[in-house]
N, CA, C and O of each residue as an XYZ file, in Angstrom:
232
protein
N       0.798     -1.198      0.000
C       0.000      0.000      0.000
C       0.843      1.265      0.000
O       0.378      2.364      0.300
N       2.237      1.031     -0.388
C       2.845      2.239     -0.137
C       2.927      3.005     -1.307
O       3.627      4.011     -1.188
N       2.540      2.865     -2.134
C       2.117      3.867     -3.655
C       0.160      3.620     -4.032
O      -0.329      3.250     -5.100
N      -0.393      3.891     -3.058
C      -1.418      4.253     -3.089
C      -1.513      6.205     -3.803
O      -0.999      7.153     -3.210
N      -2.205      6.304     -4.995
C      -1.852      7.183     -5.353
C      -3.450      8.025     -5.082
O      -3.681      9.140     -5.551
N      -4.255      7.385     -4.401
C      -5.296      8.130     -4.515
C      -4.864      9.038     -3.026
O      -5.487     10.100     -3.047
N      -4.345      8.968     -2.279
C      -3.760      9.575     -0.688
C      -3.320     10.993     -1.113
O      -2.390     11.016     -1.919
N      -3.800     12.124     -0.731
C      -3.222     13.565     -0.611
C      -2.066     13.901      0.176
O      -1.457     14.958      0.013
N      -1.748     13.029      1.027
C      -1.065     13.465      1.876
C       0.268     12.522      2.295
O      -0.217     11.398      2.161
N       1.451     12.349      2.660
C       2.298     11.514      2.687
C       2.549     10.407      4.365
O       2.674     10.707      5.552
N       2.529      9.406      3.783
C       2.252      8.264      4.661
C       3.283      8.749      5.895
O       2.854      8.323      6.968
N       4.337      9.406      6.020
C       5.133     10.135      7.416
C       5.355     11.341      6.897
O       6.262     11.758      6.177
N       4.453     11.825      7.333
C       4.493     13.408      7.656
C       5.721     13.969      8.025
O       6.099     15.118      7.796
N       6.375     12.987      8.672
C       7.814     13.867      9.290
C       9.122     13.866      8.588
O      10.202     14.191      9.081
N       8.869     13.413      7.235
C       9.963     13.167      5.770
C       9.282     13.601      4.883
O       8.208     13.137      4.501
N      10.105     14.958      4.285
C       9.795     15.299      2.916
C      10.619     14.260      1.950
O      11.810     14.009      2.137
N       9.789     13.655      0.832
C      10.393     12.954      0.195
C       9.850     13.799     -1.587
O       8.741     13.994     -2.085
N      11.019     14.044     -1.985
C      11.096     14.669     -3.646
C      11.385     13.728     -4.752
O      11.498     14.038     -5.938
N      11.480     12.693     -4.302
C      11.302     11.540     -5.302
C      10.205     10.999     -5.708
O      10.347      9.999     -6.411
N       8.818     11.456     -5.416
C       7.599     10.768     -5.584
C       6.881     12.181     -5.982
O       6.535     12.935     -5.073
N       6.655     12.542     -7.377
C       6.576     13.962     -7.793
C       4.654     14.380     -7.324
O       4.293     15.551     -7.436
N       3.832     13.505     -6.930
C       2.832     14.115     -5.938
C       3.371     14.735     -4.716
O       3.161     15.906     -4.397
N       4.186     13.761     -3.946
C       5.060     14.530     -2.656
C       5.836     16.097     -2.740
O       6.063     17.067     -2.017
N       6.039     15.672     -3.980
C       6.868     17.342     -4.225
C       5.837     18.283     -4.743
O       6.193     19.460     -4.805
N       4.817     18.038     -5.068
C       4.151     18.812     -4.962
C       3.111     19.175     -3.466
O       2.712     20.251     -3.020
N       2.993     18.286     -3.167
C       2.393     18.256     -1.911
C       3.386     19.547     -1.011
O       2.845     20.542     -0.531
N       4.624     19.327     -0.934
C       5.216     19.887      0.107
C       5.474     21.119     -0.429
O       5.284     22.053      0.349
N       5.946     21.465     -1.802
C       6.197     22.876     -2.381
C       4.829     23.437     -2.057
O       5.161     24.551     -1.653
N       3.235     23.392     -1.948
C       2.662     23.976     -2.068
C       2.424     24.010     -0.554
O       1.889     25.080     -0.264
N       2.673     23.046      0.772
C       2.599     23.644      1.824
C       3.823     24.464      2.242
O       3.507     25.412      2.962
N       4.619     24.400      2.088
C       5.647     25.806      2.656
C       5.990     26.822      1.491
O       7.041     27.449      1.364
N       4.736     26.852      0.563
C       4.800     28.043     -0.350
C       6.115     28.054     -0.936
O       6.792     29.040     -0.645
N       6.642     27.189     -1.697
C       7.832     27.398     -2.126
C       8.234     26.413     -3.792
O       7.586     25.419     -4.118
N       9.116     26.843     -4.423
C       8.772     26.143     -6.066
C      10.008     24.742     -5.875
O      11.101     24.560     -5.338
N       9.343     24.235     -6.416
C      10.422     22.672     -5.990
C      11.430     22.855     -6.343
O      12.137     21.933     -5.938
N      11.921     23.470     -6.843
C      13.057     23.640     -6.988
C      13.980     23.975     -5.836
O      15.121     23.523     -5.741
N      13.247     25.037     -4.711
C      13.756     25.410     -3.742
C      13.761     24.071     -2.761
O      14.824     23.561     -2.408
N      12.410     23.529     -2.337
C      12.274     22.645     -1.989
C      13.345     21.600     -2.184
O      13.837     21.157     -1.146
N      13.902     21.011     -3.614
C      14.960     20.097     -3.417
C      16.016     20.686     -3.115
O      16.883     19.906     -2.721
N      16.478     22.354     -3.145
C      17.410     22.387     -2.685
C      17.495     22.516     -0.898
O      18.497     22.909     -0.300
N      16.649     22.236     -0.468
C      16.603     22.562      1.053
C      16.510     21.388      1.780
O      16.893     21.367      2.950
N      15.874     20.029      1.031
C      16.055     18.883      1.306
C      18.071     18.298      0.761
O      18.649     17.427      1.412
N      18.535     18.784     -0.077
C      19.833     18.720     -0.339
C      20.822     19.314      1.008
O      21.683     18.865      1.765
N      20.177     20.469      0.791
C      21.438     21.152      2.288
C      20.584     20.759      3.700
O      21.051     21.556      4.513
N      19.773     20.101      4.268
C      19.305     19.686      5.538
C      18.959     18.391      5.817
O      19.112     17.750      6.857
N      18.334     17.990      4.462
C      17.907     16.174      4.932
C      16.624     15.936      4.733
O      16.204     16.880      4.064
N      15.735     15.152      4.960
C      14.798     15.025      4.750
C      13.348     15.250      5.914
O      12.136     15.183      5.710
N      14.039     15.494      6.979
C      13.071     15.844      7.851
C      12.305     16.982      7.333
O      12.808     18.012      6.883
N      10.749     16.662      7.452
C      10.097     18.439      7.331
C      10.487     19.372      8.051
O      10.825     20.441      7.542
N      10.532     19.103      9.770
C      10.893     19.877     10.493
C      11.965     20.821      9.969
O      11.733     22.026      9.871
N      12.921     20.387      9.692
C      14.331     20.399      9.250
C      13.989     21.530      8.174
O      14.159     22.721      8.436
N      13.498     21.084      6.955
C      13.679     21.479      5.856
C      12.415     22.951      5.984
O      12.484     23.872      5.170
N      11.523     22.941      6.922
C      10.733     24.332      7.617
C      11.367     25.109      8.113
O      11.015     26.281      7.983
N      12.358     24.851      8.755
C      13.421     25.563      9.976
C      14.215     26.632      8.730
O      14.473     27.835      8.738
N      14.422     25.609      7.776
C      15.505     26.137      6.824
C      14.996     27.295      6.025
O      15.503     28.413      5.944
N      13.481     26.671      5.218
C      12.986     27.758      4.623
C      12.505     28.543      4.864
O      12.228     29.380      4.005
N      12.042     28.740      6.546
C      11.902     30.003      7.273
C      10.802     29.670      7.146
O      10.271     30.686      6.697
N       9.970     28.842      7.240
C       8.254     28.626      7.333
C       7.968     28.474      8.576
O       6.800     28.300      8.924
């Protein structure tokens, strides 16, 4: 069940993951930001949301 594609939302909330291009959209549009930024903030911090919120100042 882990590519259930009908799900809005990502099965751990507490990992941004940019490899699954619903997820990247999912997360660019909650911290208002263009994926692009998004992978670069998962590049310089990791994959935690926390993490990658802290970074983009959300």
């Amino acid at each position: 069940m882990s590519d259930d594609l009908s799900k809005k939302r990502p099965q751990d909330a507490t990992k941004v993951n940019v490899n699954e291009s619903w997820e990247l959209e999912y997360w660019s549009k909650k911290f208002g930001v263009t994926k692009d930024q998004l992978k670069n903030a998962v590049r310089a911090v990791g994959v935690s949301a926390a993490a990658v919120q802290k970074y983009l100042g959300k």
